[in-house]
C-alpha positions as CSV (number, residue, x, y, z in Angstrom):
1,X,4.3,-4.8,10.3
2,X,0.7,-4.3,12.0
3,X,-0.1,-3.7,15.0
4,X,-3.3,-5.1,16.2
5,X,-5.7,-2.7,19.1
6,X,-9.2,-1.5,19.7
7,X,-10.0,1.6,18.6
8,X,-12.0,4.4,19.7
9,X,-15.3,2.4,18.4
10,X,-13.9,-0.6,20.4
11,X,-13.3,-2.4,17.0
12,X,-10.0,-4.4,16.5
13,X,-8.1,-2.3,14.2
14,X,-4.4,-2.5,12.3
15,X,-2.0,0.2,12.6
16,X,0.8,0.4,10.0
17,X,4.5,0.5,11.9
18,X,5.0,2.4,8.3
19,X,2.8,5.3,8.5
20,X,0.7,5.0,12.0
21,X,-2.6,4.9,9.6
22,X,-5.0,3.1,11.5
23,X,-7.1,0.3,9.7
24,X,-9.3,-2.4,10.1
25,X,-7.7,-5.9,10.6
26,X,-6.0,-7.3,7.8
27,X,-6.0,-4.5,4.9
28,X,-4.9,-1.3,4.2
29,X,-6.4,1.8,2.2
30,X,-5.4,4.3,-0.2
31,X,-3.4,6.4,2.6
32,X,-1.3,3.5,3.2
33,X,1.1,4.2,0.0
34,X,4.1,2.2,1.1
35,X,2.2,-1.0,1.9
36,X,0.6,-1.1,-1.7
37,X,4.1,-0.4,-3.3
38,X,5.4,-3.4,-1.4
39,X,2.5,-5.4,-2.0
40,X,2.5,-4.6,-6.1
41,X,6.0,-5.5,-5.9
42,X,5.9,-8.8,-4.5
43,X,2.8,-9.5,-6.8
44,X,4.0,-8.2,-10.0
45,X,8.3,-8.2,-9.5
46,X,8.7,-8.2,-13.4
47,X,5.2,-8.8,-15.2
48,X,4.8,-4.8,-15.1
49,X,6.7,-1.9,-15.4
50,X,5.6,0.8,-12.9
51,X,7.4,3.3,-14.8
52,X,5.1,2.6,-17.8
53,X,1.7,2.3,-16.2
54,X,-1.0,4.3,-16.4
55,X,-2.8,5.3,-14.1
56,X,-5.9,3.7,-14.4
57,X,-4.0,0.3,-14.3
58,X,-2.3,1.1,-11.1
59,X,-5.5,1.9,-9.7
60,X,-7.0,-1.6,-11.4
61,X,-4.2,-3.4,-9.6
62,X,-4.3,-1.7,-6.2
63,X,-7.7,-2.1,-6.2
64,X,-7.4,-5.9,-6.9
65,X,-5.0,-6.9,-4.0
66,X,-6.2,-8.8,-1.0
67,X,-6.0,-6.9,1.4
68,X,-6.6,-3.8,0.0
69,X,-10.1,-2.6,1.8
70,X,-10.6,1.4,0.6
71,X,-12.1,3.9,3.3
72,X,-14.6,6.0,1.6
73,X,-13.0,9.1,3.6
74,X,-10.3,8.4,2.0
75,X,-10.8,8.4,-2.3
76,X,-8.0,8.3,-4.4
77,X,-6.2,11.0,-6.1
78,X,-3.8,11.4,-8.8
79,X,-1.3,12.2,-6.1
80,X,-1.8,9.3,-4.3
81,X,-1.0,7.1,-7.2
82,X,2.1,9.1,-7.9
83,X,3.2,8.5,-4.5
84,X,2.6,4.6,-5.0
85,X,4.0,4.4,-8.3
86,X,7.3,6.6,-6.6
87,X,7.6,3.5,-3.9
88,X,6.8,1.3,-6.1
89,X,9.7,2.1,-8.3
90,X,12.5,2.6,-5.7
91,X,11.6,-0.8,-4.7
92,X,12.3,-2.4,-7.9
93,X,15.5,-0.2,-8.5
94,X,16.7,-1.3,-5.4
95,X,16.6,1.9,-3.7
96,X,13.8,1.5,-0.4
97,X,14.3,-1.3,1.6
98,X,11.3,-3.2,3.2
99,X,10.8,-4.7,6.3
100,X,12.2,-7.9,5.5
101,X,15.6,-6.5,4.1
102,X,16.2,-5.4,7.4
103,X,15.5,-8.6,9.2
């Protein structure tokens, strides 16, 4: 869920309910782990196994969804992918609900 407010700039900016990481409106970055798990797993529910990829290809993938809009402050480290490949995982084992299993 986003939350739509100016910022300090006075730009209209995004805040993830998950993780408070402020962003511009209508995409997330690199920091914002649990929305690109979700995202990867309504995109790709069974054409990919995230406990096979590599990865380069996770990064390929993040890097290809719509909404995804990197913030150079924020590059992308090895850790970062594990941590999306982690939620990415749970998700399709069943194991981390999203927001619409709680609705």
């Amino acid at each position: 869920m986003w939350r739509g407010e100016r910022n300090a700039g006075g730009n209209i900016a995004a805040t993830s309910a998950a993780n408070g990481n402020e962003l511009m409106a209508g995409g997330f970055g690199w920091l914002d782990v649990e929305d690109i798990a979700e995202a990867l797993h309504e995109q790709h529910p069974d054409k990919i196994d995230p406990l096979r990829i590599r990865f380069t290809e996770l990064r390929r993938l993040v890097e290809a969804l719509p909404d995804f809009e990197p913030d150079p402050e924020h590059p992308v480290n090895e850790k970062i992918l594990e941590h999306i490949q982690a939620g990415w995982i749970a998700l399709r084992q069943g194991t981390r609900r999203t927001e619409d299993d709680e609705e």
